[in-house]
Every structure is written in structure tokens, then in C-alpha cells.
C-alpha positions as a Markdown table, in Angstrom:
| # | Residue | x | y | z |
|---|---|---|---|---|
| 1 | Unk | 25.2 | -39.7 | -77.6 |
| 2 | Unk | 24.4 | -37.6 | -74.5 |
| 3 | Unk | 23.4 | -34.4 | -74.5 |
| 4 | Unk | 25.2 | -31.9 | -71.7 |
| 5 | Unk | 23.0 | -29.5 | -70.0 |
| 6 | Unk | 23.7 | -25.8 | -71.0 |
| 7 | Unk | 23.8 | -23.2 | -68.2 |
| 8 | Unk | 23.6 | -19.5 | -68.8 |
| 9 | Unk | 27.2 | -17.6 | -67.6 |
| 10 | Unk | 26.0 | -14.6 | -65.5 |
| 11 | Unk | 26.5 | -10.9 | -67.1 |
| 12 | Unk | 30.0 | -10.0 | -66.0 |
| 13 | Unk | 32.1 | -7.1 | -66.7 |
| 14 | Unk | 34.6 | -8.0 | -69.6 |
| 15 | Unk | 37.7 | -7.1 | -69.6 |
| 16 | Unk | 37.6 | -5.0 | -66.8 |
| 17 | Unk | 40.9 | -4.3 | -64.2 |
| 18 | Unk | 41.1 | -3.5 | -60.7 |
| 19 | Unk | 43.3 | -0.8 | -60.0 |
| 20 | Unk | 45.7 | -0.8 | -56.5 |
| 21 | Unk | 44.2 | 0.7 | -54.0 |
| 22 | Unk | 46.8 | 2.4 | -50.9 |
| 23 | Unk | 46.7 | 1.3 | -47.5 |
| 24 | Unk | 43.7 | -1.1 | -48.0 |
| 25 | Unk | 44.8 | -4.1 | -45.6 |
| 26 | Unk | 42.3 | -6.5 | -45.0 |
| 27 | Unk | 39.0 | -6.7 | -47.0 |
| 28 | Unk | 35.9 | -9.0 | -45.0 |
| 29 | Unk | 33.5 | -10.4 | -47.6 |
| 30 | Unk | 29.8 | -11.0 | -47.2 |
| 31 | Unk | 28.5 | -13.0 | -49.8 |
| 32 | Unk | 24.5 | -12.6 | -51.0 |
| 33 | Unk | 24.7 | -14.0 | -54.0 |
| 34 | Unk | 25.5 | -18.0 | -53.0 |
| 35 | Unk | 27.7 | -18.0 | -55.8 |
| 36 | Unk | 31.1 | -19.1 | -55.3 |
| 37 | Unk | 31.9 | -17.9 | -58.4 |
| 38 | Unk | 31.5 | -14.2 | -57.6 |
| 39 | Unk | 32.7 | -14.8 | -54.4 |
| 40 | Unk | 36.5 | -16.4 | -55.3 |
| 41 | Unk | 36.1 | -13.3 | -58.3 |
| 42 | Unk | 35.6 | -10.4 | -55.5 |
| 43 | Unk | 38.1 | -12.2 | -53.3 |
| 44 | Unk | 40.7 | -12.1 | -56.6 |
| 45 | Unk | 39.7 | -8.3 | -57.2 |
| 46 | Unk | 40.6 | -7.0 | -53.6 |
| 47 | Unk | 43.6 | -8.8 | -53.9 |
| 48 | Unk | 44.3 | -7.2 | -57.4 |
| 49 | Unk | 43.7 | -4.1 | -55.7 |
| 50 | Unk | 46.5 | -4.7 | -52.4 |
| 51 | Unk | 44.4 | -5.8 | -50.0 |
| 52 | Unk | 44.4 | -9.1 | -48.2 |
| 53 | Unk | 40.7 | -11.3 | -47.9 |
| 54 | Unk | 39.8 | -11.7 | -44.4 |
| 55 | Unk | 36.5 | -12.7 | -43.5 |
| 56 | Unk | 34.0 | -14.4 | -45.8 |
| 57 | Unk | 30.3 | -15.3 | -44.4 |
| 58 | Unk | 27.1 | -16.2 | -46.3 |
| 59 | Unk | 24.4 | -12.5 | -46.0 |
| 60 | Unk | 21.1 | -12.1 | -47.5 |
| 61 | Unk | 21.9 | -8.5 | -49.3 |
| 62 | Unk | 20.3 | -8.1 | -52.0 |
| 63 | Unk | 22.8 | -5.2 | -53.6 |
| 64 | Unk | 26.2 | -5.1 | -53.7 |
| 65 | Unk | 28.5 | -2.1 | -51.4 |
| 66 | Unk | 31.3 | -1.5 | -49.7 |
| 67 | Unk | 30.9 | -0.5 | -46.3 |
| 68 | Unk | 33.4 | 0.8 | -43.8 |
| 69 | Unk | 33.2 | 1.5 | -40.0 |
| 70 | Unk | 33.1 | 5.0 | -38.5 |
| 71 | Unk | 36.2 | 7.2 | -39.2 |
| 72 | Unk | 38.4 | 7.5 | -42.0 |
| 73 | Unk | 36.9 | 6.5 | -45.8 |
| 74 | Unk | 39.4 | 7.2 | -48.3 |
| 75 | Unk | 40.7 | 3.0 | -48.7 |
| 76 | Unk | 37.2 | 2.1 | -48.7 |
| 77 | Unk | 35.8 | 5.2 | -51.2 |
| 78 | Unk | 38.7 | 4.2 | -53.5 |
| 79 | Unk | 37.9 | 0.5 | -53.1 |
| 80 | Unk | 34.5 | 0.6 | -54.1 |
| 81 | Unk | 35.1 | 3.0 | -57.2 |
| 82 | Unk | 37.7 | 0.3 | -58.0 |
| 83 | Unk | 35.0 | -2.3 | -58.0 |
| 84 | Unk | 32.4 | -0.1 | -59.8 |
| 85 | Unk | 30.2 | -0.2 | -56.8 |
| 86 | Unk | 27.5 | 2.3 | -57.4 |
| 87 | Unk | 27.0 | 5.2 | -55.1 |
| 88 | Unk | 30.6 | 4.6 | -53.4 |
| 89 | Unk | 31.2 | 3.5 | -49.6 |
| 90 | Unk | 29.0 | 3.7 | -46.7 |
| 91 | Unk | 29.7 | 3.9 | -42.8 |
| 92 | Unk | 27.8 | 0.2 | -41.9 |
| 93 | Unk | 28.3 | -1.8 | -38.8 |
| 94 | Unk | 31.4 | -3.6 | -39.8 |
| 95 | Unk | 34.8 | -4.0 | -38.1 |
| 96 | Unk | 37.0 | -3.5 | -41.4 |
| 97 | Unk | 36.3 | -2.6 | -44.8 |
| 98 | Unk | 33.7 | -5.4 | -45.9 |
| 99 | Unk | 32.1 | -5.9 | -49.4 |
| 100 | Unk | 28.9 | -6.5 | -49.6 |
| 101 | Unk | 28.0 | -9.0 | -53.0 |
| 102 | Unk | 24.2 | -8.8 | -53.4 |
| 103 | Unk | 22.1 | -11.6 | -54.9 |
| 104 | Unk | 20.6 | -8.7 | -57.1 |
| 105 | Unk | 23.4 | -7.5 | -58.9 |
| 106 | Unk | 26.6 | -9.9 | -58.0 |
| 107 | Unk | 27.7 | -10.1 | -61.6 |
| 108 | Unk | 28.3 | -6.8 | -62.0 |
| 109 | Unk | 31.4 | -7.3 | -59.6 |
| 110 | Unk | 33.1 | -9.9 | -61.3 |
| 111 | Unk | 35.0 | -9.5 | -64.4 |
| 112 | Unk | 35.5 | -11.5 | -67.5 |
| 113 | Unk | 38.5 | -13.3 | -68.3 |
């Protein structure tokens, strides 16, 4: 008889829903976390919320956002209080609306079946 190894299930957010978000387009990922879980979770949550997944690249963030270019923040402030991003979206240097999944607190972006 073998024995399968047991791996811990990171701390997610059960149950929770993404509501739509207007005129959000296209949504870039940067992904510290190295989990492609979270990642393909995020990816399902923008699109839950209307937008489309553009851009995904590896970071080395430590804590999760939502950043935005300069002008306009209302998409990207509803966005990230959609997500449960704590203290809302930032100007950062980013072409689109981007969210940031940090290694430090990735699972509190993805949500539990």
C-alpha cells in the first residue's frame, strides 16, 4: 500500500463572488506568487467581473494590488474592491489596469469553490 503525500490547500476565500465591474476591458496580470493556481483563479475573477485577461508575466511583489496608469480610476477602484484588495487601486507604471498577486498574501484573491 502506498502512502500519497498530503499538501496543505492555501487559505482562500470561500464562497466568495466577483461582482461585474463597467467598462473594465482588458485586465494584465503580474503574478508573485508562482502559483498557477492563483493565477488561472485571478484570471477567472476578472473575467467574472467583464473584463478580458491580457497580459500575464511572472513579478516579485510581495503584496497583492491593483494598479492603474495615470488618469481616470473608477474601473480599476471598483475592480479592486471587487477582488477585496486592501487599500483600493493605485496609479503604478502600468499600461492598463494590472493586478498585482503577491507571494505574501496570494490566497486571499482566490476564492473557494
Amino acid at each position: 500500500m502506498t502512502t500519497q503525500p498530503t499538501t496543505t490547500p492555501p487559505v482562500t476565500t470561500p464562497g466568495c463572488t466577483t461582482p461585474a465591474v463597467a467598462a473594465l476591458g482588458t485586465v494584465d496580470i503580474r503574478d508573485g506568487s508562482a502559483d498557477p493556481v492563483a493565477r488561472a483563479a485571478v484570471g477567472a475573477r476578472v473575467v467574472e467581473a467583464g473584463g478580458t485577461v491580457g497580459v500575464v508575466t511572472a513579478t516579485q511583489d510581495a503584496t497583492s494590488a491593483v494598479l492603474y496608469p495615470d488618469g481616470p480610476s473608477a474601473a480599476a477602484t471598483a475592480l479592486a474592491d471587487a477582488l477585496g484588495v486592501t487599500g483600493g487601486a493605485e496609479v503604478g507604471d502600468v499600461d492598463r489596469i494590472t493586478v498585482v498577486i503577491g507571494a505574501g498574501d496570494a490566497a486571499r484573491l482566490v476564492c473557494a469553490p
